[in-house]
N, C-alpha and C positions, 0 to 999 in steps of 0.2 A: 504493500500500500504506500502510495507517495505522498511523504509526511506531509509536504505542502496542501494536498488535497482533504489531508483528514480532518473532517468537522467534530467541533469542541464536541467534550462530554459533558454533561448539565446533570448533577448529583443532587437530587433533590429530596428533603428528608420531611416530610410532614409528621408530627407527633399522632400517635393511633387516635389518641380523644379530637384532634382537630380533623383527622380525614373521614371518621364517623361524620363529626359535625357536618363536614364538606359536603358528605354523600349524602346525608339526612334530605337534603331539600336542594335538590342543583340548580333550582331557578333562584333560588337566594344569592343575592350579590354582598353581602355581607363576607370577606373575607376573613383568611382565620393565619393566626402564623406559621410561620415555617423557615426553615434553613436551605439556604441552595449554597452549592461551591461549583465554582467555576474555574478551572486552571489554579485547583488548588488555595482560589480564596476565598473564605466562606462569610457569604451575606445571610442577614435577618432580612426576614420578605413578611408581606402578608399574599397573601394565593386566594385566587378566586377563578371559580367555569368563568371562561368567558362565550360568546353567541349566543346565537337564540337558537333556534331547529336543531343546531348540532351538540349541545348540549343531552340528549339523548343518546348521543352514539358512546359505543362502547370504549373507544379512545377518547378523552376529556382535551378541551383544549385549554388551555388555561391564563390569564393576567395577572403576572407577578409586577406587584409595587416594593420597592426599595424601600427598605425599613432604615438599618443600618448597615451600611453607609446608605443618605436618605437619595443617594445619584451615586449610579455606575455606569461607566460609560458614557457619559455628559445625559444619561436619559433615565428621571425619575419612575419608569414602569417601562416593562416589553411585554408583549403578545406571544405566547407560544401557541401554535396553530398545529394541529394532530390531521388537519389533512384527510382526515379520515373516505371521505367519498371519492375522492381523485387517484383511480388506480394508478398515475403516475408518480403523487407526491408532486409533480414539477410545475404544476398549472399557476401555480398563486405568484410564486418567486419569478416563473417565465415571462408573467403576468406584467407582475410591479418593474420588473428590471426594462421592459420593454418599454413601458411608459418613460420611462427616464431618459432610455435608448433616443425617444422622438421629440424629449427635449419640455414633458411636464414634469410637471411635481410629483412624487412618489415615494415611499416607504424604502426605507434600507431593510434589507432583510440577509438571512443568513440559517442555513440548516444545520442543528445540532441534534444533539441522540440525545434522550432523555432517559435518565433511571431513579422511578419511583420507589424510596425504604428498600435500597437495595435488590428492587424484580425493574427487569428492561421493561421501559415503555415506549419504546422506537425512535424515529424517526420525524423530530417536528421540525415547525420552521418559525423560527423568532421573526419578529417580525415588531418594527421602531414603531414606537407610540405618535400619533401626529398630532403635537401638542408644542407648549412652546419652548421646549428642548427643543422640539423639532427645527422650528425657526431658527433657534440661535447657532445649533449644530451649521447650518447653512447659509449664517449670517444674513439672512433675511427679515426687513423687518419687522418689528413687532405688530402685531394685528390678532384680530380674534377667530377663532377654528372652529369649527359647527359641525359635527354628525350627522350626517344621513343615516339614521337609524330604521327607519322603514318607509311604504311606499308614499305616505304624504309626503315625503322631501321631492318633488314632481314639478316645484318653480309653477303650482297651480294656484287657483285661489277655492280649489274641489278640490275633495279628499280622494284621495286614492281608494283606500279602506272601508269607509261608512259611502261613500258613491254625494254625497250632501256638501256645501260650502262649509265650507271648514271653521271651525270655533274659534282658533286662533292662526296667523300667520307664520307659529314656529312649530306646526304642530309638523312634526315626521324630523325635528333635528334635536341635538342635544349639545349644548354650549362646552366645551373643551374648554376652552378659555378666551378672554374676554369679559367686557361690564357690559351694564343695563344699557349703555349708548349701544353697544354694536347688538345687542338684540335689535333695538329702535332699527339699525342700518340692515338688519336680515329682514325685516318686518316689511320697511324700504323697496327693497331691493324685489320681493314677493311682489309686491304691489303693482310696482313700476313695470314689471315683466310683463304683466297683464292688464295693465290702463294706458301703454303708452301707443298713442293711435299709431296708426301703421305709417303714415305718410313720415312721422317723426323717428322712428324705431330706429331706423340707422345712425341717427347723429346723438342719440337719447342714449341708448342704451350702454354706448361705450365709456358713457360717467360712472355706469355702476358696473361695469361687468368686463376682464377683458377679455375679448370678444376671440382673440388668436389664440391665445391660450385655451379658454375652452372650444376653441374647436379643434385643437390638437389634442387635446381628451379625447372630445367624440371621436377620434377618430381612432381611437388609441380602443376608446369600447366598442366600435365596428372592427375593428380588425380581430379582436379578441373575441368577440361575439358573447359578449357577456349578457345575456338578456334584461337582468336586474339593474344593470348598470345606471338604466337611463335614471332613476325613481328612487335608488338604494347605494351599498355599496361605494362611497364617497364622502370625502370633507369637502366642506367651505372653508377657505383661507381670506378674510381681506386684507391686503395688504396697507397696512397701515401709514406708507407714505403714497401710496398711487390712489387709495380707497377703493380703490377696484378688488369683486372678488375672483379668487382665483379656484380652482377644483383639482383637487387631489382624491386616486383611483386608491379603495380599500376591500377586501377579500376580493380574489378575484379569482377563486380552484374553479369555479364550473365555467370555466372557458375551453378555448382551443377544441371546442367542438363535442365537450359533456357537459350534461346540465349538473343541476345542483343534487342531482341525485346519482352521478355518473354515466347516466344514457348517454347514446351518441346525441348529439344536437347537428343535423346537416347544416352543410355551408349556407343558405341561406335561409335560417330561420329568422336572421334578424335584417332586416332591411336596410340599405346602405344609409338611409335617413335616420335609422332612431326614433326614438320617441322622448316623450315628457313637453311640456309648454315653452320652456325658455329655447331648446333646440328646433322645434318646430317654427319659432318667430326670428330667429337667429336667420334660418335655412330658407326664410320669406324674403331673403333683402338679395338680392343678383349679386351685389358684391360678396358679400358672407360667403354666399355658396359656390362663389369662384377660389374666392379662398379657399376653402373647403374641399372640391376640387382638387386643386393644386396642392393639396398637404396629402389627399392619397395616394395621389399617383404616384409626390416625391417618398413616400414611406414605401410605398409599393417596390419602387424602382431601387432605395437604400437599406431598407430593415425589414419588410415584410413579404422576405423570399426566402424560399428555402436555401439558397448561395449560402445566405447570411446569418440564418437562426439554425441553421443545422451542427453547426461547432460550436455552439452554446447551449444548445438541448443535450448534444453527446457530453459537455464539461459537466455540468450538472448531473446529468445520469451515472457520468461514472464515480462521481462526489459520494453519490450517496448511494450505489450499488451494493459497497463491502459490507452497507450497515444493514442490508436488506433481511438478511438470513437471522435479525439478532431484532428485526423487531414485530413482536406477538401478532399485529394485525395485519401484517401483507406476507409472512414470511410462506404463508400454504401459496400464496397468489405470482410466486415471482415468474411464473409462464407470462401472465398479465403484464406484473410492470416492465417486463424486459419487454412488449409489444410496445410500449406507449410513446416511443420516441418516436416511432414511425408511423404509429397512426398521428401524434400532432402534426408532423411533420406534410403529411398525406392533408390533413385539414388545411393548412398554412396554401396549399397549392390549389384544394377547391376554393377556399374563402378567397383566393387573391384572384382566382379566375372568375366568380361571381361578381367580387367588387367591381371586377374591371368593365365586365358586361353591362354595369349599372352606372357606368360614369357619365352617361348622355344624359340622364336623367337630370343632371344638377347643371346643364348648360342653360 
């Protein structure tokens, strides 16, 4: 095994009375403590499930907060992600790293093994909190962060969920960080999406929203074909010296052609347009959508070809191949995951040959 390549080991000790606690109620977000050592140094944490739906599965994913020391790694909490429906493992990391590749914003991530009180618990994938470590890690400035928690995050003034106008303006986000003004500017920015007339929309909309940026998102969630993406699955960033928000991509395993349940999902379930209100009004303006245009083709033509993602699907694969055999949930399935580079791969060339067939569309 080539030292370089071997991902860290994550020693994780929860006391019997706190993993009782744990398992007692897994929708409880109340965390309970614990001890992790990492490269041999060992942090006080508090440990909690993190997700919704996958919170059921039989591999836990979990949200370690830094106790003592109250920062490791300049990042007050990480995401460990168990992956568990993605017979590749590689979907979520392929995911986020791509987004960064086309030049948005996105999560660091990184795959470690994990061992639960001394019994292997596999394969997860840490994955950066985006929060305001996250900014300063990146020197970016200060500004407030908002969760797309569920499908009211839709940039409507309808709810996704109840089908009815929506009670509040924040309803489907969850404040990260920031004050009661940048709720006021989330509130704003809802509004504006959906009252500013059409004649106006082009010159209006780029006070609150930048507009290049999230269309190198969208383009980021068509290529991936993340279905959830348009409605879920994302932060709002504003950035505090431009006021403009910006969008950053978060879970993203049911891509590359499996849904959230790891069916195959064919290349063109999701439509080269997308969906949700703010994309739809975006992709109304002839300039927007040349832009738009012209950021597929150039992704098309630099990052999303098999040329290009094929020796970073194999880097990955073989990262985390050795650890295959040593963890409990995929180790019966490794016929499976050793298929899955080549089926992403097989996806990458249908989605880029649908895309390509649909680009008259946006003339």
């Amino acid at each position: 095994m080539n030292a370089d390549k071997e991902i860290p080991i994550y020693q994780l000790f929860i006391p019997p009375v706190n993993l009782m606690e744990l398992r007692r109620d897994i929708w409880c977000n109340d965390p309970v403590c614990a001890k992790l050592t990492i490269n041999r140094k060992k942090l006080d944490i508090d440990i909690v499930y993190r997700g919704s739906h996958i919170r059921d599965f039989r591999k836990k994913s979990y949200n370690v907060i830094f106790y003592k020391p109250n920062t490791y790694r300049n990042a007050k909490e990480v995401h460990l992600n168990a992956e568990y429906k993605d017979k590749s493992l590689l979907r979520n990391k392929l995911s986020l790293d791509f987004f960064a590749d086309i030049g948005t914003l996105s999560p660091r991530s990184q795959f470690v093994f994990l061992n639960l009180n001394g019994k292997d618990e596999g394969i997860y994938l840490e994955l950066e909190s985006v929060d305001e470590h996250y900014l300063k890690n990146r020197n970016l400035p200060k500004g407030s962060i908002f969760y797309a928690v569920d499908g009211d995050a839709n940039f409507s003034l309808m709810s996704d969920l109840d089908k009815g106008i929506k009670q509040s303006l924040e309803l489907g986000y969850q404040k990260k960080c920031g004050t009661a003004q940048d709720e006021l500017y989330l509130q704003e920015l809802i509004i504006n999406i959906n009252t500013i007339p059409r004649v106006d929309f082009e010159k209006e909309i780029v006070k609150y929203v930048d507009v290049e940026k999230y269309l190198r998102w969208l383009a980021g969630v068509i290529f991936t074909q993340n279905f959830d993406g348009f409605v879920h699955n994302y932060a709002l960033y504003r950035n505090g010296d431009t006021g403009l928000f910006e969008i950053i991509p978060w879970d993203y395993d049911a891509t590359w052609g499996r849904d959230v349940n790891g069916k195959v999902m064919e290349e063109d379930y999701v439509g080269i347009k997308g969906f949700n209100t703010l994309t739809a009004r975006i992709l109304d303006i002839d300039t927007f959508r040349r832009i738009y245009q012209r950021l597929l083709k150039e992704i098309m033509n630099n990052q999303f070809n098999v040329r290009y993602m094929e020796p970073i699907i194999q880097d990955m694969y073989n990262q985390i191949r050795p650890y295959v055999p040593q963890d409990p949930y995929i180790r019966d399935n490794i016929e499976i995951f050793d298929k899955e580079p080549d089926f992403i791969l097989n996806f990458i060339e249908s989605r880029a040959n649908y895309i390509n067939s649909q680009l008259h569309t946006l003339d």
